[in-house]
C-alpha positions as semicolon CSV with decimal commas, in nm:
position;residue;x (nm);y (nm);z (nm)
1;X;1,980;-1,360;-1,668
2;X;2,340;-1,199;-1,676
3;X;2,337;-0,867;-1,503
4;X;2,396;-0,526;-1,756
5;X;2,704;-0,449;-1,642
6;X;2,764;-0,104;-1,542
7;X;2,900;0,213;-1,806
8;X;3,149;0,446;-1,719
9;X;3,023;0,755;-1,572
10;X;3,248;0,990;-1,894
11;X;3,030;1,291;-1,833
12;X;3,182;1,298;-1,483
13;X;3,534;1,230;-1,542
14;X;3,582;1,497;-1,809
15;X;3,412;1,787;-1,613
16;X;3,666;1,641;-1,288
17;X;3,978;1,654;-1,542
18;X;3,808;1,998;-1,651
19;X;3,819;2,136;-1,262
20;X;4,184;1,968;-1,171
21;X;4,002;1,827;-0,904
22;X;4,127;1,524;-0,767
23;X;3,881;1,218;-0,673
24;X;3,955;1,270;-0,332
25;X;3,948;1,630;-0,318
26;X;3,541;1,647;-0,422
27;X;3,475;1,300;-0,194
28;X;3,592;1,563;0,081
29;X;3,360;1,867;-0,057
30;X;3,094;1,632;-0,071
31;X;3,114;1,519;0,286
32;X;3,147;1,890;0,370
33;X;2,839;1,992;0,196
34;X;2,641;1,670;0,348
35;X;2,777;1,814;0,724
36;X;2,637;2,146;0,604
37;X;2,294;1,995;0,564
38;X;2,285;1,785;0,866
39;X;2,406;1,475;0,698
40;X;2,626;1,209;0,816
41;X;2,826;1,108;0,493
42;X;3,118;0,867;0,453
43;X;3,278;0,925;0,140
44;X;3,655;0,868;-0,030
45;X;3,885;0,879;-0,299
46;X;3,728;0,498;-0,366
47;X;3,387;0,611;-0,353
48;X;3,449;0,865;-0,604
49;X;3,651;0,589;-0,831
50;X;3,318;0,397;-0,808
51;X;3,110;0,669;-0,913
52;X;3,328;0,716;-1,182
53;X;3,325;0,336;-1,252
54;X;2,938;0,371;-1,325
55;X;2,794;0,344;-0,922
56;X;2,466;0,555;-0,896
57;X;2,489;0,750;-0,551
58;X;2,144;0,774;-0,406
59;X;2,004;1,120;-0,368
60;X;2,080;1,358;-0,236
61;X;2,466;1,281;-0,326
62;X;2,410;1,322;-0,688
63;X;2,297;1,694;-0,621
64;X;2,602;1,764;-0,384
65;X;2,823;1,627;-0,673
66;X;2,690;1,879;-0,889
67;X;2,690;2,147;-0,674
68;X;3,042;2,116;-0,588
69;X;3,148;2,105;-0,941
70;X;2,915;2,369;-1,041
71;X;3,126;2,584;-0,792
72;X;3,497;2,432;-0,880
73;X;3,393;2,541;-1,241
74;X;3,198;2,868;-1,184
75;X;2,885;2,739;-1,439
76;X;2,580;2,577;-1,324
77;X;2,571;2,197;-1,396
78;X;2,247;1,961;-1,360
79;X;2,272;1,621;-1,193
80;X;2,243;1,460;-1,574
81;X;2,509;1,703;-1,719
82;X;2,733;1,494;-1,425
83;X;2,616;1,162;-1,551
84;X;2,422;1,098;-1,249
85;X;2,088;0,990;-1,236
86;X;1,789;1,358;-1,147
87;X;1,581;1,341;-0,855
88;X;1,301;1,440;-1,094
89;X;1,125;1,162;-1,119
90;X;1,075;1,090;-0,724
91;X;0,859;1,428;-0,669
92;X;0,588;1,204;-0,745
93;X;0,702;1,016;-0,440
94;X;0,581;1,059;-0,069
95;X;0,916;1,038;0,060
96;X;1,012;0,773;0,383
97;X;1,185;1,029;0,588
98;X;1,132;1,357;0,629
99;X;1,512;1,487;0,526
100;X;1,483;1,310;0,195
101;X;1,127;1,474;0,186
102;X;1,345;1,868;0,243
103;X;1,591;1,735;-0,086
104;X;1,230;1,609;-0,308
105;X;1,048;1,897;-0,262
106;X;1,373;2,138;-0,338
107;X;1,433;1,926;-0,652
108;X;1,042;1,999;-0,757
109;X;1,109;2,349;-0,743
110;X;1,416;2,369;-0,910
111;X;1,300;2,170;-1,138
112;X;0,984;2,371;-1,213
113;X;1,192;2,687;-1,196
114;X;1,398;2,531;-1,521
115;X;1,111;2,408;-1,702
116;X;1,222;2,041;-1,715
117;X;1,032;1,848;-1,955
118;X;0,975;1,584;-1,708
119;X;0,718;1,786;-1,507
120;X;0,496;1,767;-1,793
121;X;0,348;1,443;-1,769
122;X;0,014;1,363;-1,727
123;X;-0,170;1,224;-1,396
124;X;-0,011;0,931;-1,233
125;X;-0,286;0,659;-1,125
126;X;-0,052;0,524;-0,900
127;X;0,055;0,820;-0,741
128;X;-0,172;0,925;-0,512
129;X;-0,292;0,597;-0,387
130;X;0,088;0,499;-0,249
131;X;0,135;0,827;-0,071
132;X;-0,191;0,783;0,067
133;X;-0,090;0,432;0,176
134;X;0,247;0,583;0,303
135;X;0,061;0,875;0,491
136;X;-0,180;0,625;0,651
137;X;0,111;0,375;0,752
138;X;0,434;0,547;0,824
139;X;0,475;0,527;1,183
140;X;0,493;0,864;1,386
141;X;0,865;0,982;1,408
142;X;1,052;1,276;1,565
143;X;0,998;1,600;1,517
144;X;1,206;1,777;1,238
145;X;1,472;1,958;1,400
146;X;1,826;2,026;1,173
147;X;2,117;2,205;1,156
148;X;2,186;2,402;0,833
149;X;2,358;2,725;0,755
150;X;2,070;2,953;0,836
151;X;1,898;2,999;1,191
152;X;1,529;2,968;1,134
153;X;1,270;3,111;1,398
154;X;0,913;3,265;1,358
155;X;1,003;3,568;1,222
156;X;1,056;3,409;0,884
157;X;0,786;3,143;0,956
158;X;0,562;3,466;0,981
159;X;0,730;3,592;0,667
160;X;0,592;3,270;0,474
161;X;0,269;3,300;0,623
162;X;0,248;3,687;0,527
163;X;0,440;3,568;0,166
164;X;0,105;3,301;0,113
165;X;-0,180;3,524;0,216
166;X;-0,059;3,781;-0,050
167;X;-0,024;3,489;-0,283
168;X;-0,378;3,333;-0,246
169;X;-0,526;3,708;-0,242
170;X;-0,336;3,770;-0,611
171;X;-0,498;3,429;-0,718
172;X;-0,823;3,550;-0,644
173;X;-0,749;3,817;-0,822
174;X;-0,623;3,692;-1,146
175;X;-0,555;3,357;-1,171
176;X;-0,304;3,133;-1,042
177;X;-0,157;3,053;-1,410
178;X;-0,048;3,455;-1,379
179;X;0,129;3,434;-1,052
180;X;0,263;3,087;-1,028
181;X;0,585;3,094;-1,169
182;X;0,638;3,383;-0,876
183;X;0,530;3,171;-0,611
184;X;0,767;2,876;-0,720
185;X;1,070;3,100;-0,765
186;X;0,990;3,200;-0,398
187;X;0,980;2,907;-0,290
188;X;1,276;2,810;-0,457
189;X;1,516;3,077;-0,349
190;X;1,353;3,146;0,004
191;X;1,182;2,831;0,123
192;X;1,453;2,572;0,035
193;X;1,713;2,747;0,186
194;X;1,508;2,811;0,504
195;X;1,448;2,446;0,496
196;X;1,775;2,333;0,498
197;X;1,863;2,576;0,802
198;X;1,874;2,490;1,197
199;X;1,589;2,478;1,389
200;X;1,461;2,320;1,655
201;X;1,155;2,048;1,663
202;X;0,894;2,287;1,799
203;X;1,052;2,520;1,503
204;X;1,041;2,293;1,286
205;X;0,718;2,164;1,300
206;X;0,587;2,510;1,205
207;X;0,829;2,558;0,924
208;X;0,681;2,245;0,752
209;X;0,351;2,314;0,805
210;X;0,396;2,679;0,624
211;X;0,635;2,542;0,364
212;X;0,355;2,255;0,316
213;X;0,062;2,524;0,276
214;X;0,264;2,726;0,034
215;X;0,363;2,378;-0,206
216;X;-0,054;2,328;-0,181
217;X;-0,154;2,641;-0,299
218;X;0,104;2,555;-0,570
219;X;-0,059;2,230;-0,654
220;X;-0,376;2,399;-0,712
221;X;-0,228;2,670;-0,904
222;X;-0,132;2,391;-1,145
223;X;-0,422;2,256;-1,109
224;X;-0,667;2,566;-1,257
225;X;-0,390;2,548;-1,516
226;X;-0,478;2,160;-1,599
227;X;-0,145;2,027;-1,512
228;X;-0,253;1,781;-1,335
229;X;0,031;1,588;-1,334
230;X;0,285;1,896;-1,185
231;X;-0,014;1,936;-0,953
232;X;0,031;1,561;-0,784
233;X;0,359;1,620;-0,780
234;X;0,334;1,958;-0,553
235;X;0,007;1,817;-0,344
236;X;0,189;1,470;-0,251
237;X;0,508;1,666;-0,165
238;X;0,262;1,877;0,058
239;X;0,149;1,594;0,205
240;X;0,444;1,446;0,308
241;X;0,572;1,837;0,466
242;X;0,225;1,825;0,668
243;X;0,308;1,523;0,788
244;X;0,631;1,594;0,968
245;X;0,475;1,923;1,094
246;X;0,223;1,651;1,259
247;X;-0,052;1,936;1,086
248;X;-0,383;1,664;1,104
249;X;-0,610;2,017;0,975
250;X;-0,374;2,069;0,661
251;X;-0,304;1,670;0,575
252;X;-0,696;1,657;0,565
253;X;-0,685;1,981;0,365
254;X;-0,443;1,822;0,103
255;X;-0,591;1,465;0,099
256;X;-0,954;1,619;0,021
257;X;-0,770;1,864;-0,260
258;X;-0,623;1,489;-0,445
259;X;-0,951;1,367;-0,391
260;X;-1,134;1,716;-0,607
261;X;-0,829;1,664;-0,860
262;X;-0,912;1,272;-0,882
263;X;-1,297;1,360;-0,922
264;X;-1,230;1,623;-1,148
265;X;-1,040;1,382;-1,374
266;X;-1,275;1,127;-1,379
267;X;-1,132;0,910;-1,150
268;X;-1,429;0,894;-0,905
269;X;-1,349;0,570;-0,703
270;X;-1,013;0,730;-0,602
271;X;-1,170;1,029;-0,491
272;X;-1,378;0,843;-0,230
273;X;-1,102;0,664;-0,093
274;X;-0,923;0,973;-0,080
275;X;-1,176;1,188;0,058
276;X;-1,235;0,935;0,362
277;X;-0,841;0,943;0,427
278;X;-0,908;1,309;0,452
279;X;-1,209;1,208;0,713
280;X;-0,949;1,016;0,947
281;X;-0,720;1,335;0,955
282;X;-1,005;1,594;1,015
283;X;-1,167;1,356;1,279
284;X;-0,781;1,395;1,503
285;X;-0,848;1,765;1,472
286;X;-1,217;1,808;1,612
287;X;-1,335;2,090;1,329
288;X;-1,675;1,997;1,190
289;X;-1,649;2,265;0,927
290;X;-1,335;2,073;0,790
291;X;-1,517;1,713;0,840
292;X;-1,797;1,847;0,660
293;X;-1,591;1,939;0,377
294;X;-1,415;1,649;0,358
295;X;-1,746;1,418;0,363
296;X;-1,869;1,662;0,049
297;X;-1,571;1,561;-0,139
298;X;-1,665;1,162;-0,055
299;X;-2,024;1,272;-0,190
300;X;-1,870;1,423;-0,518
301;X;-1,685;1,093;-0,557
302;X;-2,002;0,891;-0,523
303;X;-2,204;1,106;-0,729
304;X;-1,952;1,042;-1,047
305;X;-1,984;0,688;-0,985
306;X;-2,320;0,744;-0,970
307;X;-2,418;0,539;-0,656
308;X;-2,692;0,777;-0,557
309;X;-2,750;0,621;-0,233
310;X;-2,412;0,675;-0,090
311;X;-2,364;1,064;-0,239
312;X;-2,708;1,110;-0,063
313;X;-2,562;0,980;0,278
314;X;-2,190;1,189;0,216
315;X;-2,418;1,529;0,171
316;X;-2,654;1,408;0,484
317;X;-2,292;1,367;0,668
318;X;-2,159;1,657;0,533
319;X;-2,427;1,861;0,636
320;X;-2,473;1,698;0,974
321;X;-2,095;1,799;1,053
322;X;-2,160;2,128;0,931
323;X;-2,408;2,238;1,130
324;X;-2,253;2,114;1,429
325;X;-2,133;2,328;1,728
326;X;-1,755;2,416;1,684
327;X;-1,660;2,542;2,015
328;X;-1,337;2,676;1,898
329;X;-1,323;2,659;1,449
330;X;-1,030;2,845;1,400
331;X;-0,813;2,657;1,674
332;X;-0,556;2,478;1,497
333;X;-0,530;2,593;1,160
334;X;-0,246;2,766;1,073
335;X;-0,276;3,150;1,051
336;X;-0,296;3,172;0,665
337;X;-0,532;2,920;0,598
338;X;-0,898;2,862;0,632
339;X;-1,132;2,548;0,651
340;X;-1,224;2,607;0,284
341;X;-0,903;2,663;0,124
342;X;-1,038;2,755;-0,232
343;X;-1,244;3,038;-0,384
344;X;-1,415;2,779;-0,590
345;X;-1,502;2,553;-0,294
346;X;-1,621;2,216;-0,373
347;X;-1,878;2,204;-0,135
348;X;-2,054;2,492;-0,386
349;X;-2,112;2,234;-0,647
350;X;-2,292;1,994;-0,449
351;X;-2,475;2,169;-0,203
């Protein structure tokens, strides 16, 4: 079968002719930006001729592109107003690496800040089961240190920390549908940034594990709201931001929150496999309390599959776990979260 050949990228050559900018001129911003961000791009006057040509750029070019002509032409301009392909639809995506994770979660809260229409889909099947398979598989890597614009150290790790208790306190308090816009615009305008700044690994590793704890509480905002599909999208980005933080307490946190959403929505059989994903995690940290929780989400998964004998043997495990000895339950979790990370636990229902 003949290959579609490729259309001219229009949208992009008028808005260059518009700026005066020559090809080579934004190949060089865009390499500046990518240096900014602790990227290693290689980029020319022939790269930009391709581009133009019809070539798709993989992300996160196509948002440099539009940054840099959003600033040559002092308006804001999406990646599709450039004629290059949004970064939209890969929030549903546990990302390979953990840079192209910092660029997929910033594009989910852009995009959430604008509205886009593509958030609005419903719940992927497929979703969760391939970021669980990517979670299980991807092989350990090292930690997330970067050089950015902005020096990050704990003061502003402890400023996110402070920034999600007050968040999770105003849910309690009135709903996360009243507050949640707030939290994403905080995110987007003092978590991204933060995210693409310099720290070091040990640094790091803390700075993903708050950003990740903030995008969860997110997810279940969106989740009380029923949007279940903007509600993967924030818990698998979460997942993947726990993950480079090496955070085994908050990946078993997240995993057993897609396994309640997956219950919830009647899609029982996925919530057991990803409630004893969540088991593997919470077993690395020691914490009963958080094992038992996680074996109470397997339970709720049985029960709406009604195999009776396996919910009965979840809640036996469950309970088992939970009255076991913790020598040391708070050890571990980061300081603004708790083993039960929602006023309407779970474990309430089936207990």
């Amino acid at each position: 079968m003949p290959r579609t050949p490729k259309q001219p990228n229009t949208q992009l050559a008028q808005l260059l002719d518009e700026s005066g900018m020559p090809a080579k001129g934004l190949a060089r911003r865009v390499v500046s930006r990518g240096d900014e961000l602790g990227l290693s791009l290689s980029y020319d006057h022939n790269s930009v001729r391709r581009w133009l040509e019809g070539e798709r750029p993989q992300q996160p070019v196509p948002a440099l592109i539009s940054g840099v002509l959003s600033e040559a032409l002092g308006r804001p301009l999406s990646e599709q107003e450039c004629g290059l392909p949004g970064g939209d639809e890969r929030t549903l995506e546990f990302p390979l690496s953990w840079t192209t994770g910092i660029f997929t979660a910033g594009q989910l809260y852009r995009a959430d800040v604008e509205r886009r229409r593509v958030l609005l889909g419903g719940y992927s099947p497929a979703a969760y089961p391939s970021a669980t398979t990517r979670w299980l598989t991807h092989p350990p890597s090292p930690g997330p240190a970067h050089r950015g614009r902005t020096r990050v150290g704990r003061p502003e790790i402890a400023a996110i920390r402070q920034m999600t208790r007050a968040f999770r306190d105003l849910d309690n308090r009135v709903g996360g549908g009243r507050i949640r816009s707030t939290v994403v615009q905080y995110l987007d305008a003092n978590v991204t940034p933060l995210l693409h700044g310099t720290y070091t690994e040990e640094i790091g590793r803390e700075l993903f594990s708050a950003a990740a704890e903030l995008t969860k509480a997110v997810g279940w905002m969106a989740y009380d709201c029923e949007q279940h599909g903007l509600a993967q999208r924030y818990l698998v980005q979460a997942l993947r931001m726990a993950k480079t933080a090496q955070d085994d307490g908050l990946c078993a946190e997240i995993l057993a929150a897609m396994g309640h959403q997956a219950t919830y929505i009647g899609r029982s059989a996925e919530a057991v496999d990803l409630a004893r994903a969540a088991q593997s995690a919470a077993t690395r940290t020691g914490h009963t309390a958080l094992m038992a929780e996680c074996q109470l989400i397997e339970a709720h998964g049985h029960a709406g599959l009604t195999d009776h004998r396996a919910t009965s043997a979840s809640l036996r495990a469950g309970v088992k776990a939970f009255e076991a000895e913790d020598p040391d339950p708070l050890s571990g979790w980061p300081t603004s979260t708790r083993p039960t990370s929602r006023p309407r636990s779970p474990t309430a229902s089936l207990l």
